[in-house]
C-alpha positions as a Markdown table, in Angstrom:
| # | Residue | x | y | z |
|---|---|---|---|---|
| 1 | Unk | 126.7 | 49.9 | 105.3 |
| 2 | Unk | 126.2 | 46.6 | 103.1 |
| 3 | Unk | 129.3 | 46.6 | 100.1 |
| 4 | Unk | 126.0 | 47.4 | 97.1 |
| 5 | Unk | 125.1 | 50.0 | 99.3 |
| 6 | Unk | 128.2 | 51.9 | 99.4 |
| 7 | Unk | 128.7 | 50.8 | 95.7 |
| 8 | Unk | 125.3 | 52.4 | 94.9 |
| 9 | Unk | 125.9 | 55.6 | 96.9 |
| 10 | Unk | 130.0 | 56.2 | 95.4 |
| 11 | Unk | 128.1 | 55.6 | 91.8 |
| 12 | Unk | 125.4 | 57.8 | 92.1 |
| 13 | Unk | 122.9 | 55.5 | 91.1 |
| 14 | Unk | 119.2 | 55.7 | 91.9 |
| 15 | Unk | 116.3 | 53.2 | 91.2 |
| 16 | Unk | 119.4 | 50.8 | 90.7 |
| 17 | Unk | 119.5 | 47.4 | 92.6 |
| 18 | Unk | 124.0 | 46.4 | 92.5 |
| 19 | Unk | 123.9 | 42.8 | 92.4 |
| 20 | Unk | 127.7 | 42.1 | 92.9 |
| 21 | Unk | 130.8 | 43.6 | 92.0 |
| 22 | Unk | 134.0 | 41.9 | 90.7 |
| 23 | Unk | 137.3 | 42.9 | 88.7 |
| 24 | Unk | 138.0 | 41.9 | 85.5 |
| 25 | Unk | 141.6 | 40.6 | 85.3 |
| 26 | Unk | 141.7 | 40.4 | 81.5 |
| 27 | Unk | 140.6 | 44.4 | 80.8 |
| 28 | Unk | 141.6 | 45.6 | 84.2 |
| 29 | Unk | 138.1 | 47.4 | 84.8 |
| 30 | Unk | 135.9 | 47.0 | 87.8 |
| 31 | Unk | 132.6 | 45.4 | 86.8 |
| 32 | Unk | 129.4 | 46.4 | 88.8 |
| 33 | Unk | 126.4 | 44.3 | 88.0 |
| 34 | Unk | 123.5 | 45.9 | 88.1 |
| 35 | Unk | 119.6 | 45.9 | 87.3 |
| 36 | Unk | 116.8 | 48.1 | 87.4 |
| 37 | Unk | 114.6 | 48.5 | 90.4 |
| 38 | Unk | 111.4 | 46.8 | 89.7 |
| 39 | Unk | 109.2 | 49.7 | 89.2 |
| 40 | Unk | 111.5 | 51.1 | 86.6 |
| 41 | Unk | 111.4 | 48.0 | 84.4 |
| 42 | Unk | 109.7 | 47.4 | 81.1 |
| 43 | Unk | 109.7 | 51.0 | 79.8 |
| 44 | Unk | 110.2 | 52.8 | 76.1 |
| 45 | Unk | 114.1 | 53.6 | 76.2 |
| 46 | Unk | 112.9 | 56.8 | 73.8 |
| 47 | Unk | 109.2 | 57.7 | 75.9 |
| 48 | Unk | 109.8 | 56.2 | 79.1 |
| 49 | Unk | 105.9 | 54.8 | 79.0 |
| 50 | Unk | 105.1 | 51.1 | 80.3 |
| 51 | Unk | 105.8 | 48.8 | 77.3 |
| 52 | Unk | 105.3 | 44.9 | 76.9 |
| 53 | Unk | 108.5 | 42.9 | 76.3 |
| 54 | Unk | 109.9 | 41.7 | 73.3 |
| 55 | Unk | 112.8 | 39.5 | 73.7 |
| 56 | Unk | 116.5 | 39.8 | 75.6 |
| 57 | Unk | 117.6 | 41.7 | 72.9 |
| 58 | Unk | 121.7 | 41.1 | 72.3 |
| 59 | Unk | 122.6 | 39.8 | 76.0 |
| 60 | Unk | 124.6 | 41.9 | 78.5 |
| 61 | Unk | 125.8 | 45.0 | 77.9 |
| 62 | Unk | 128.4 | 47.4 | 79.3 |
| 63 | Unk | 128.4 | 51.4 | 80.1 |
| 64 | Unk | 131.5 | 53.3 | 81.2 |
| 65 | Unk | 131.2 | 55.7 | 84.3 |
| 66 | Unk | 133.2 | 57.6 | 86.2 |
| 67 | Unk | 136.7 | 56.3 | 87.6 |
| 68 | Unk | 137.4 | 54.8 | 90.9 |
| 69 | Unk | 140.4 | 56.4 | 91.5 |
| 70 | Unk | 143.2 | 55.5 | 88.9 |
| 71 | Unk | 141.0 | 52.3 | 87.6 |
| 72 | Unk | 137.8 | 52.3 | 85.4 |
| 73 | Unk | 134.5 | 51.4 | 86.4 |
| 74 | Unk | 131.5 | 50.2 | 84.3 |
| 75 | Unk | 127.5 | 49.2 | 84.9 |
| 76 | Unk | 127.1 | 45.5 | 83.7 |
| 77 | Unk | 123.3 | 44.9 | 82.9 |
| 78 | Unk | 120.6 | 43.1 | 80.6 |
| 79 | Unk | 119.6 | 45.1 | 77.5 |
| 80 | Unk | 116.4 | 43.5 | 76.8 |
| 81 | Unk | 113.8 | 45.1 | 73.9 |
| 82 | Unk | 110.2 | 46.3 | 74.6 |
| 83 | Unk | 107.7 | 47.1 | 72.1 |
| 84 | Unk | 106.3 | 50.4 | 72.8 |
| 85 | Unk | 103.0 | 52.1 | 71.2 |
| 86 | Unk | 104.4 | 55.2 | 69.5 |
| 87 | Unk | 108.2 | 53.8 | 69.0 |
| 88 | Unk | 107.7 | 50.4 | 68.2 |
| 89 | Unk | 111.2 | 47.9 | 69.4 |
| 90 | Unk | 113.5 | 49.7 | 71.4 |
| 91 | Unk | 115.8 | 48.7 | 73.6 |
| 92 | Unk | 114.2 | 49.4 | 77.2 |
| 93 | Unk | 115.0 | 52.4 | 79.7 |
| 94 | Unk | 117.5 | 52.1 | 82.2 |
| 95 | Unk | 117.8 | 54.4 | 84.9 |
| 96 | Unk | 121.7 | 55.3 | 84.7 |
| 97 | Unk | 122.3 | 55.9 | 80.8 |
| 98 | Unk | 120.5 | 58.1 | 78.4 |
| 99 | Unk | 119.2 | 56.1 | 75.1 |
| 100 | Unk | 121.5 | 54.6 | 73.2 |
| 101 | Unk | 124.3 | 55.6 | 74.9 |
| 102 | Unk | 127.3 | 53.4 | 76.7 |
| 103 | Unk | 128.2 | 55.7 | 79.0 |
| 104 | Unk | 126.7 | 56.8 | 82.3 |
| 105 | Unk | 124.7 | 59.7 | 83.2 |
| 106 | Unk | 127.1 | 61.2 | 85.1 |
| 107 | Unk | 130.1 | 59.9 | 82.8 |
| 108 | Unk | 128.5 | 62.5 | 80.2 |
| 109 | Unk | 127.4 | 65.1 | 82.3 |
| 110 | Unk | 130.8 | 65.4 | 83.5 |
| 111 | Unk | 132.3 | 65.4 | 79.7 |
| 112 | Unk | 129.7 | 68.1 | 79.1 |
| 113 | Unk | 131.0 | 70.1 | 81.9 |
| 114 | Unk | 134.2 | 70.0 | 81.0 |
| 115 | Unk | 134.3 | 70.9 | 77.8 |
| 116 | Unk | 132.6 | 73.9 | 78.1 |
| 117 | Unk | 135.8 | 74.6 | 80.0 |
| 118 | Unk | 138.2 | 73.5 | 78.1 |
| 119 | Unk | 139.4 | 71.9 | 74.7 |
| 120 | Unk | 138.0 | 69.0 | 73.2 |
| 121 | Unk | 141.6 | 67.0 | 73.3 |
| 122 | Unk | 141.8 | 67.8 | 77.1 |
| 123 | Unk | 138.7 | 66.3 | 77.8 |
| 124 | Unk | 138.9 | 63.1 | 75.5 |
| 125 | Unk | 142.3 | 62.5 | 77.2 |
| 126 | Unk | 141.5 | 62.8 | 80.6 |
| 127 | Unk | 138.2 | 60.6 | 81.0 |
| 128 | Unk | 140.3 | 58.1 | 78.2 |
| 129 | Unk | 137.3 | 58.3 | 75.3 |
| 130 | Unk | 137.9 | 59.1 | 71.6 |
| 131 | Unk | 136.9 | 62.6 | 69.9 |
| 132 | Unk | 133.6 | 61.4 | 67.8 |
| 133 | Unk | 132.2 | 59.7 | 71.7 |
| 134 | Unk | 133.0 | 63.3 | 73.2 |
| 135 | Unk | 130.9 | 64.8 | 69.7 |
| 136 | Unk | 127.8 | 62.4 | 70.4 |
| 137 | Unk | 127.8 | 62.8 | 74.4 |
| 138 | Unk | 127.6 | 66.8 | 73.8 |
| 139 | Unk | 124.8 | 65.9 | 71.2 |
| 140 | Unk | 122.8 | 63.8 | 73.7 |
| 141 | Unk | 123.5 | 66.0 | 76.5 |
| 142 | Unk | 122.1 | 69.3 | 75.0 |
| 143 | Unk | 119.1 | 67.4 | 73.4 |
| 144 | Unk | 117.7 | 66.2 | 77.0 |
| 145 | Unk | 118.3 | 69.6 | 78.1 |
| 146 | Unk | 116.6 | 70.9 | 75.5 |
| 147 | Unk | 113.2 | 68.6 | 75.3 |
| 148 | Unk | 112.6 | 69.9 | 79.1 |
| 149 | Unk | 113.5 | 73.8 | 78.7 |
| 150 | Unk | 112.0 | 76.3 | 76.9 |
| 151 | Unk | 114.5 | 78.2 | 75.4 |
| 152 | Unk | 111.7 | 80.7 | 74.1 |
| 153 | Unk | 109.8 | 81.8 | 76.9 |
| 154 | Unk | 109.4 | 85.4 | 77.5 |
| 155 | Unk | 111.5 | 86.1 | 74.0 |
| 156 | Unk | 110.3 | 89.5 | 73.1 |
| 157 | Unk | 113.6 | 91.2 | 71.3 |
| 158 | Unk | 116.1 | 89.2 | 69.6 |
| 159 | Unk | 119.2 | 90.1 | 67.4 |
| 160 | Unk | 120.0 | 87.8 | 64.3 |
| 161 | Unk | 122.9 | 87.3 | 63.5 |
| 162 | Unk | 125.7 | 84.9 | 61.0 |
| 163 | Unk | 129.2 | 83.6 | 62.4 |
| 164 | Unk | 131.9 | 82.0 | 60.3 |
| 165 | Unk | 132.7 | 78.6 | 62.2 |
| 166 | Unk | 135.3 | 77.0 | 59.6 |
| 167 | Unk | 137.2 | 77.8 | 56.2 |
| 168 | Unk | 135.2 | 77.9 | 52.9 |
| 169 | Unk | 131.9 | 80.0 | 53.8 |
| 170 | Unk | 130.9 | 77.9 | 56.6 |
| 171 | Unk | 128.5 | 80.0 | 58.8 |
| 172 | Unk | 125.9 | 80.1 | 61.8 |
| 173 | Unk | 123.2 | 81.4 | 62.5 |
| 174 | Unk | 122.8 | 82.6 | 65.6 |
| 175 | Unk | 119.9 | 84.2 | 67.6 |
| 176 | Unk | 120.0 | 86.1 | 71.0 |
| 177 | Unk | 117.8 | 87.4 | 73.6 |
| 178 | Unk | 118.4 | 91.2 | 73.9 |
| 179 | Unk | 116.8 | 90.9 | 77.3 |
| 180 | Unk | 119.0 | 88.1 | 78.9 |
| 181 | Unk | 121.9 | 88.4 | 76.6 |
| 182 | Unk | 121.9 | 84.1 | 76.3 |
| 183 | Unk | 122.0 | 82.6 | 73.0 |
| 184 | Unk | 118.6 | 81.0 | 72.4 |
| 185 | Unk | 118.8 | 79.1 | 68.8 |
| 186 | Unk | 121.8 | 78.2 | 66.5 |
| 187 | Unk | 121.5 | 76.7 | 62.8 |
| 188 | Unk | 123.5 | 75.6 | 60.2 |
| 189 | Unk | 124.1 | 78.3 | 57.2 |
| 190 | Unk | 123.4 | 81.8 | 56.3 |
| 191 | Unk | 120.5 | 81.6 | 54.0 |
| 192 | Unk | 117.1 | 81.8 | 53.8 |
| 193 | Unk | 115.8 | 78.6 | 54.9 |
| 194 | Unk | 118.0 | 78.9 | 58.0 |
| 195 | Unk | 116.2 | 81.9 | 58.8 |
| 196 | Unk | 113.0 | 80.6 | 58.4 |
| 197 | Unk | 113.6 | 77.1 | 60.2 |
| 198 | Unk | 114.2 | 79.5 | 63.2 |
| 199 | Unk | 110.8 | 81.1 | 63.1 |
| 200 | Unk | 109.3 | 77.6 | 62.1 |
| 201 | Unk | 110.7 | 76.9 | 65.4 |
| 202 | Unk | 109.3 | 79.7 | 67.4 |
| 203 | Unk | 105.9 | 78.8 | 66.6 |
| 204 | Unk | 103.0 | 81.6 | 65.5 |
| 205 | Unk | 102.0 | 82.4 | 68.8 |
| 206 | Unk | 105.3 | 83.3 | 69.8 |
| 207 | Unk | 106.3 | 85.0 | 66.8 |
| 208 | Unk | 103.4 | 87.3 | 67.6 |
| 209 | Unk | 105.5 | 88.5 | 70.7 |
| 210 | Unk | 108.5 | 89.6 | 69.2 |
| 211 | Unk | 108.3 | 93.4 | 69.4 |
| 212 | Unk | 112.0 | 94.2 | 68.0 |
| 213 | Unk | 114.3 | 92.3 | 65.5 |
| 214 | Unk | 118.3 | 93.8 | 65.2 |
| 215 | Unk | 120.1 | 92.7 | 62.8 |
| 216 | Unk | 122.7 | 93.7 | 60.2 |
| 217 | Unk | 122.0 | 94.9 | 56.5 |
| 218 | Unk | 121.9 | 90.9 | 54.9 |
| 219 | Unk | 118.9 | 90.6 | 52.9 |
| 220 | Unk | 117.6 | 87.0 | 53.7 |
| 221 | Unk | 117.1 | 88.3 | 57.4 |
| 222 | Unk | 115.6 | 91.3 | 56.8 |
| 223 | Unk | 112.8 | 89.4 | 54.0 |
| 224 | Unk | 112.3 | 86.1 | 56.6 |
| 225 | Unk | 111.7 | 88.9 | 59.4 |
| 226 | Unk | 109.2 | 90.7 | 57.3 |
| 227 | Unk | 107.5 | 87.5 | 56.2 |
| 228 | Unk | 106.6 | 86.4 | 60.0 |
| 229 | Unk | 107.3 | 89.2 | 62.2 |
| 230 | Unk | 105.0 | 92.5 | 60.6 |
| 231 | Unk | 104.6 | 94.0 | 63.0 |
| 232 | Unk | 107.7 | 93.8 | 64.7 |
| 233 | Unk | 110.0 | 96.7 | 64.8 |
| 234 | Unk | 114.0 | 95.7 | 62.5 |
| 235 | Unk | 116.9 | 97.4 | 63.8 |
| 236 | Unk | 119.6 | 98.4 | 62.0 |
| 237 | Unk | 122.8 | 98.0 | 63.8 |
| 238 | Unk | 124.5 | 101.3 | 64.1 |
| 239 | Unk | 128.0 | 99.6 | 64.2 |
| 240 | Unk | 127.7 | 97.8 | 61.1 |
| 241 | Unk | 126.3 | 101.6 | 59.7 |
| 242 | Unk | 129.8 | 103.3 | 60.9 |
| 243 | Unk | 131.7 | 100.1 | 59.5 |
| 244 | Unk | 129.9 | 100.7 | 56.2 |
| 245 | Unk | 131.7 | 104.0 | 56.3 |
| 246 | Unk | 135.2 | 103.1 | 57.4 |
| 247 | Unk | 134.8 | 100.7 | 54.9 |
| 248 | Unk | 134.2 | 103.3 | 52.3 |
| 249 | Unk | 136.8 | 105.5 | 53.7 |
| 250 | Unk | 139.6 | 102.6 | 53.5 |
| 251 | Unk | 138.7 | 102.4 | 49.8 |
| 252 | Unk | 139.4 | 106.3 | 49.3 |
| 253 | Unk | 142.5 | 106.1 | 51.3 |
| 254 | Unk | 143.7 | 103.1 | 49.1 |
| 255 | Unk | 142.8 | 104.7 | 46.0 |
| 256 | Unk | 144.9 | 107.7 | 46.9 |
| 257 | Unk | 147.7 | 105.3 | 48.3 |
| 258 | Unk | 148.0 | 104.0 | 44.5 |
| 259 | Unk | 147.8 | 107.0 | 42.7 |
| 260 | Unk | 150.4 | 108.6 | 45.0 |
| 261 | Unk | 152.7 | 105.3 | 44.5 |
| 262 | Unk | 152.1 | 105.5 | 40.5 |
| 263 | Unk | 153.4 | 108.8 | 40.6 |
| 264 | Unk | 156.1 | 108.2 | 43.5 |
| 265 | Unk | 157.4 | 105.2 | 40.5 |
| 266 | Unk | 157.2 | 107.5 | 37.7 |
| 267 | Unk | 159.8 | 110.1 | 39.1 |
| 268 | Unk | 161.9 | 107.9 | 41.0 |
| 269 | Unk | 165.4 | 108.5 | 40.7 |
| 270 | Unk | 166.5 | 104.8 | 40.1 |
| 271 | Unk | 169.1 | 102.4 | 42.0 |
| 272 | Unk | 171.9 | 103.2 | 43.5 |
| 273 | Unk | 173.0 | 106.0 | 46.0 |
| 274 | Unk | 171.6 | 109.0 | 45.7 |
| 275 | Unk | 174.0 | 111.7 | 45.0 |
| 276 | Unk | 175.4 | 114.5 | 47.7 |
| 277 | Unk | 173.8 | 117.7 | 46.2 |
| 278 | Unk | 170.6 | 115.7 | 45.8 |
| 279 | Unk | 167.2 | 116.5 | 48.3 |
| 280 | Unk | 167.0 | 114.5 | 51.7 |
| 281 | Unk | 163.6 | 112.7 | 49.8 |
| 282 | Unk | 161.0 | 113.2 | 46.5 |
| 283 | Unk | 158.0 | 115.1 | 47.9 |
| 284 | Unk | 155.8 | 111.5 | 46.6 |
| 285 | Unk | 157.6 | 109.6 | 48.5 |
| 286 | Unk | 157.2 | 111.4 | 51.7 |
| 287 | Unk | 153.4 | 111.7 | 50.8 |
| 288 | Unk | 153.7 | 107.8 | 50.2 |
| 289 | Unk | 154.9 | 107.3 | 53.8 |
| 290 | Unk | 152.3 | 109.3 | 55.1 |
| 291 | Unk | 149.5 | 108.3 | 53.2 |
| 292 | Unk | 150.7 | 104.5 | 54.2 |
| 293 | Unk | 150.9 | 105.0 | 58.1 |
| 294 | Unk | 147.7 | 107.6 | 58.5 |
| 295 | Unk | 145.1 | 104.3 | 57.8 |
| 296 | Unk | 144.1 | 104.5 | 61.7 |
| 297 | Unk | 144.3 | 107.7 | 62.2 |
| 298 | Unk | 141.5 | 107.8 | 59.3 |
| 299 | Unk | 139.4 | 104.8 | 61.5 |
| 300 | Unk | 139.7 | 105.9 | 64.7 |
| 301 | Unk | 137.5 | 108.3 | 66.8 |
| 302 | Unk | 139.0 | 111.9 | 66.4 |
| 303 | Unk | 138.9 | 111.9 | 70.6 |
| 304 | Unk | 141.1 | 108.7 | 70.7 |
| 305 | Unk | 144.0 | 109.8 | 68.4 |
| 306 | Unk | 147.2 | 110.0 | 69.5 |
| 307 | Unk | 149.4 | 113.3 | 68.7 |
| 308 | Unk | 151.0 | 111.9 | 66.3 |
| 309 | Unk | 147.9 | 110.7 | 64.1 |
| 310 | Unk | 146.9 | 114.2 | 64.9 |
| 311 | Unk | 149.4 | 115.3 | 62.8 |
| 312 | Unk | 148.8 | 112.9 | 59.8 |
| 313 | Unk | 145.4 | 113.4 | 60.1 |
| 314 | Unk | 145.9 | 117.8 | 59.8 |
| 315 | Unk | 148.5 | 116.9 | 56.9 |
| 316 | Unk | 145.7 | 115.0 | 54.9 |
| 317 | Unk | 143.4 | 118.2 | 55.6 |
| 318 | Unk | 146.0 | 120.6 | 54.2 |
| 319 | Unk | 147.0 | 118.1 | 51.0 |
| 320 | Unk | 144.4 | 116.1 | 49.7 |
| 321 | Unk | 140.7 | 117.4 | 50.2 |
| 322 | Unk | 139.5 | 114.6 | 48.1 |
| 323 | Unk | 140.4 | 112.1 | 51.4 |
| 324 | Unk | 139.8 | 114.8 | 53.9 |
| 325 | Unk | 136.0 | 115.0 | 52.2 |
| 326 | Unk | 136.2 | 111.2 | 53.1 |
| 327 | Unk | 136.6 | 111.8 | 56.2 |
| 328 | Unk | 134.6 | 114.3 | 57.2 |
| 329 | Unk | 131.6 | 112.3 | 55.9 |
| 330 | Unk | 132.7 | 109.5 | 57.8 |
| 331 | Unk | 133.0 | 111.6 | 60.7 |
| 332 | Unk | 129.3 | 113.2 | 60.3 |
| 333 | Unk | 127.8 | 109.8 | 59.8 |
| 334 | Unk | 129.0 | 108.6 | 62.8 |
| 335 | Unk | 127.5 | 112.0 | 64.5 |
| 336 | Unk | 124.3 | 111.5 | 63.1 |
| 337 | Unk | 123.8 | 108.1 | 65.0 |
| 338 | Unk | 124.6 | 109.5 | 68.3 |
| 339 | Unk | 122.3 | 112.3 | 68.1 |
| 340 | Unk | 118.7 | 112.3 | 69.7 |
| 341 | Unk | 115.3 | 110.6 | 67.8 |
| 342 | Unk | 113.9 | 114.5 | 67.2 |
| 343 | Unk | 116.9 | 115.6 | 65.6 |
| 344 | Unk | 118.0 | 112.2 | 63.6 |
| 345 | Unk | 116.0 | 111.9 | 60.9 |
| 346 | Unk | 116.8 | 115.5 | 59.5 |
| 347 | Unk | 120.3 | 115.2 | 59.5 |
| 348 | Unk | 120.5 | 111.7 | 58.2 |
| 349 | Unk | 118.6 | 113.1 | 55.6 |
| 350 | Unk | 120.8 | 115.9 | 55.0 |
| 351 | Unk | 123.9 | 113.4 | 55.5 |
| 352 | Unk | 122.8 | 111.5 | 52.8 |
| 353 | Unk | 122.1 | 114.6 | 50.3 |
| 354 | Unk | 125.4 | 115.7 | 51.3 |
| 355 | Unk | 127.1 | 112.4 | 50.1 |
| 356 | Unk | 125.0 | 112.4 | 47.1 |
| 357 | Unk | 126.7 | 114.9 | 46.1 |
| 358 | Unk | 130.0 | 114.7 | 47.0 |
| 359 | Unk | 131.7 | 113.0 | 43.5 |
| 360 | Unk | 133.4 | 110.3 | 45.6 |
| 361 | Unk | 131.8 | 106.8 | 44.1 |
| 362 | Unk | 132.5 | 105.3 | 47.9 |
| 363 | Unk | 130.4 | 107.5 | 49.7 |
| 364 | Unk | 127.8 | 107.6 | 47.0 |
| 365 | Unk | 126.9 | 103.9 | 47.2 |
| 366 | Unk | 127.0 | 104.1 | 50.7 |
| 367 | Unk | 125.0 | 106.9 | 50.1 |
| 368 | Unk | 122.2 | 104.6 | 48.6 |
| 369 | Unk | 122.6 | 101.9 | 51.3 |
| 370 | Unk | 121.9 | 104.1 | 54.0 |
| 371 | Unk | 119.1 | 105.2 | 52.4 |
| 372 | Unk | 117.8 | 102.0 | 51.9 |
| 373 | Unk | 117.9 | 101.4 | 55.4 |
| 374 | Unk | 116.7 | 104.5 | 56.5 |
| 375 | Unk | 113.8 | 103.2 | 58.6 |
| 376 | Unk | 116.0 | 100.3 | 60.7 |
| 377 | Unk | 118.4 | 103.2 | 61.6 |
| 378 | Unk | 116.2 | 105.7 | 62.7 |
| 379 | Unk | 114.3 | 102.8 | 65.1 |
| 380 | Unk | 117.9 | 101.9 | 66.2 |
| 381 | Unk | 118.5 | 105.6 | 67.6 |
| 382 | Unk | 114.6 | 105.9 | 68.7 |
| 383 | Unk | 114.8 | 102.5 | 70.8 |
| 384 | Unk | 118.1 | 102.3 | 71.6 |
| 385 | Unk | 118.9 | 98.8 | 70.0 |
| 386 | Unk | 122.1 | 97.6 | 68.2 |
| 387 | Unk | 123.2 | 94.0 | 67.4 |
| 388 | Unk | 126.0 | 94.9 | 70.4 |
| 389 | Unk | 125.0 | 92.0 | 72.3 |
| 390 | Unk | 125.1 | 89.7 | 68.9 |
| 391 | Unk | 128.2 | 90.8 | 67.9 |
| 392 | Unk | 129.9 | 89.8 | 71.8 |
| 393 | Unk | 128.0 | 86.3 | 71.6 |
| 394 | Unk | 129.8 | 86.1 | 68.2 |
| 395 | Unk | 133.1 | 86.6 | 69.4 |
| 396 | Unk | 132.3 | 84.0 | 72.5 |
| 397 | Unk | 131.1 | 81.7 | 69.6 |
| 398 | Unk | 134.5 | 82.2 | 67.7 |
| 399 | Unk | 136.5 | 82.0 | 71.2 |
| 400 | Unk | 134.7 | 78.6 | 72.2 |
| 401 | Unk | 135.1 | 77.3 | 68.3 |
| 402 | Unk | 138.6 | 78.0 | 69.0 |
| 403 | Unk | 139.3 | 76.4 | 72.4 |
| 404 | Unk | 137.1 | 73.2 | 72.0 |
| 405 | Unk | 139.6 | 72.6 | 68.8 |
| 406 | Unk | 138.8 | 69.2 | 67.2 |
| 407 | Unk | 134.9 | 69.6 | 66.8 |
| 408 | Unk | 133.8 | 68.9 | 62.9 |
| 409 | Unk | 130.1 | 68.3 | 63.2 |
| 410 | Unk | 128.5 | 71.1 | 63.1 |
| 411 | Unk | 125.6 | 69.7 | 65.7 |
| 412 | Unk | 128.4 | 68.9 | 67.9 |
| 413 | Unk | 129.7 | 72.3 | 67.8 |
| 414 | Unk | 125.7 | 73.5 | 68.3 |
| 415 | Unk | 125.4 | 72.0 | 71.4 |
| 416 | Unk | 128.7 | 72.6 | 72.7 |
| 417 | Unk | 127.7 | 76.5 | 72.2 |
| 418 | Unk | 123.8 | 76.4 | 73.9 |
| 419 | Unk | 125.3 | 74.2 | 76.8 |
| 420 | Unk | 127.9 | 77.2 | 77.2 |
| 421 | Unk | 125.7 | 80.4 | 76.0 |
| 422 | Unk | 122.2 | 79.7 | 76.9 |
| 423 | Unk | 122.3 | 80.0 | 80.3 |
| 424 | Unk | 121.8 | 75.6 | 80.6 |
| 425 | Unk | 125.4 | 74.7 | 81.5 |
| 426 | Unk | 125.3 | 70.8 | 83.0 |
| 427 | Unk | 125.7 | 70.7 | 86.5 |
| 428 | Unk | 128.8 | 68.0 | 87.9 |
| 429 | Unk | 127.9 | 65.1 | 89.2 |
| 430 | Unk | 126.8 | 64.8 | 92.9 |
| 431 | Unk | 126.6 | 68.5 | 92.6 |
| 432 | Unk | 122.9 | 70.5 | 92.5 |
């Protein structure tokens, strides 16, 4: 086998004619000259259609691939410009780099790869690049996957949903496939236009095939989903409904925990020790203790208590009926989602009239949002939908955010997520 040859075939390069190969002394890099085979000459860097020349553009240029061993290795070639149709100048196609790019095809495949593995540091150390190049490559990387996929094909049911991503109200938006469970879109923000960009995306025949839409209680979901989806069915998420209730319950519980603490300070006996004929402890400071270590007992599910939440839990029943009330309502709520489509809507309905009137301000605004989404939970229990599926993507979202520390750019970080979640991870090098 001829030294090109062998060159050609340890590079991976195809339509690629290796004119020599030498080492540079001064950078300590192996230089492979190379050109592109005739029939791939003369082409739009951006379309890839046959264009007329322009000029030699800037001279020679340089693009980093993979490491021979301990030593690195870059593609010397002409970068002349071609004046295309659609694009106008561009710099013309070559067969081993993306557009505009100075690294290899298989340089930032295998960045892409690996960062989907690991963290963003790792990565820029080991193939010896800087943070921002790592940022672009994932850019370029998920945008070529992206122009020959379709990401929306056969989407039917989807869950919306936001994710914090950095400090100070930064969100996404993410959307999922209920029937794949693969993220399928991701924008920037939590408001409306983010929403609607999404459905701008999808296209009006598609949006005519979305049958089911979960998502959680926010407003600007719920109007954007109305606006292009009639007659698609919204979802209410039955864990963001029990949440709505803990929630509620917390409040009670911390409303107690204050009054009890107010009246624990007003008939405290002072500093000091406390003298020998005096009681072991003041009845509001016990309830104090209590009231401060019975918060999950109050959260969790009655079958997952431990005996000694038990016990806080039948103390509260015996001593406080206002937070016991809490509870119970709580309790029932969470019943009423579990129970079949026939017998649902009834005892929602009762649930609610029951909260109405129970003279606890918590339960009575939740009260009112329940009944406000009335409809989305009832299709929830009829279809047997929640944002489930959302919610784990979510916490993938938050887990990769977290490993592939150092991404800012929020595109970056976009296309870091759909090469992980969508189902489109690169493939390595050499590798089908």
């Amino acid at each position: 086998m001829r030294d090109v040859s062998l060159w050609r075939c340890l590079l991976g390069l195809e339509d690629t004619v290796v004119e020599r190969v030498e080492f540079d002394q001064h950078e300590r890099v192996v230089v492979v000259a190379v050109r592109p085979a005739a029939r791939r000459r003369g082409r739009c860097g951006r379309c890839r259609a046959p264009a007329a020349g322009y000029d030699a553009g800037r001279g020679r240029r340089r693009w980093r691939t993979l490491d021979c061993a301990t030593t690195q290795v870059v593609l010397e070639a002409d970068a002349p410009r071609v004046r295309c149709r659609v694009h106008g100048v561009v710099v013309a196609h070559v067969p081993w780099a993306r557009h505009r790019a100075r690294s290899t095809l298989a340089f930032e495949d295998q960045v892409a790869w690996l960062v989907t593995k690991t963290s963003l540091s790792t990565v820029a150390q080991l193939m010896r690049v800087a943070w921002r190049t790592v940022d672009a490559i994932l850019t370029r990387v998920w945008a070529e996957i992206a122009e020959r996929t379709d990401l929306f094909e056969g989407l039917s049911r989807i869950g919306i949903d936001e994710v914090s991503w950095r400090r100070n109200q930064r969100y996404l938006l993410a959307v999922v496939d209920h029937d794949t469970g693969h993220l399928v879109w991701v924008g920037k923000g939590n408001t409306t236009a983010t929403a609607q960009s999404f459905f701008d995306a999808l296209g009006p025949q598609r949006r005519a095939k979305i049958t089911h839409i979960s998502a959680d209680a926010a407003p600007y979901i719920a109007k954007v989903a109305a606006k292009n989806c009639p007659e698609a069915i919204r979802v209410a998420d039955p864990f963001h409904v029990v949440k709505w209730a803990n929630d509620a319950l917390g409040e009670v519980r911390l409303q107690v925990w204050r009054e009890t603490r107010q009246l624990a300070r007003a008939n405290s006996r002072g500093r000091g020790r406390a003298p020998a004929d005096a009681a072991h402890e003041y009845p509001a400071h016990k309830r104090l203790k209590i009231l401060t270590r019975s918060r999950y007992a109050l959260w969790k599910n009655p079958e997952n208590l431990t005996p000694h939440q038990q016990t806080r839990l039948d103390w509260i029943a015996k001593t406080d009926p206002r937070l016991w009330r809490a509870y119970q309502l709580k309790e029932g709520l969470r019943a009423v989602l579990k129970l079949p489509c026939e017998e649902a809507a009834a005892a929602l309905d009762a649930w609610c009239d029951s909260a109405r009137r129970c003279r606890i301000e918590q339960f009575v605004n939740l009260a009112r949002m329940v009944t406000d989404q009335r409809g989305p939970i009832l299709a929830a229990i009829e279809h047997d939908l929640s944002n489930a599926i959302s919610e784990s993507v979510n916490t993938r979202i938050r887990l990769r955010n977290r490993i592939a520390f150092g991404i800012k750019d929020p595109d970056a970080l976009i296309s870091l997520l759909m090469l992980t979640l969508s189902g489109h991870t690169p493939a390595l090098p050499g590798r089908a």
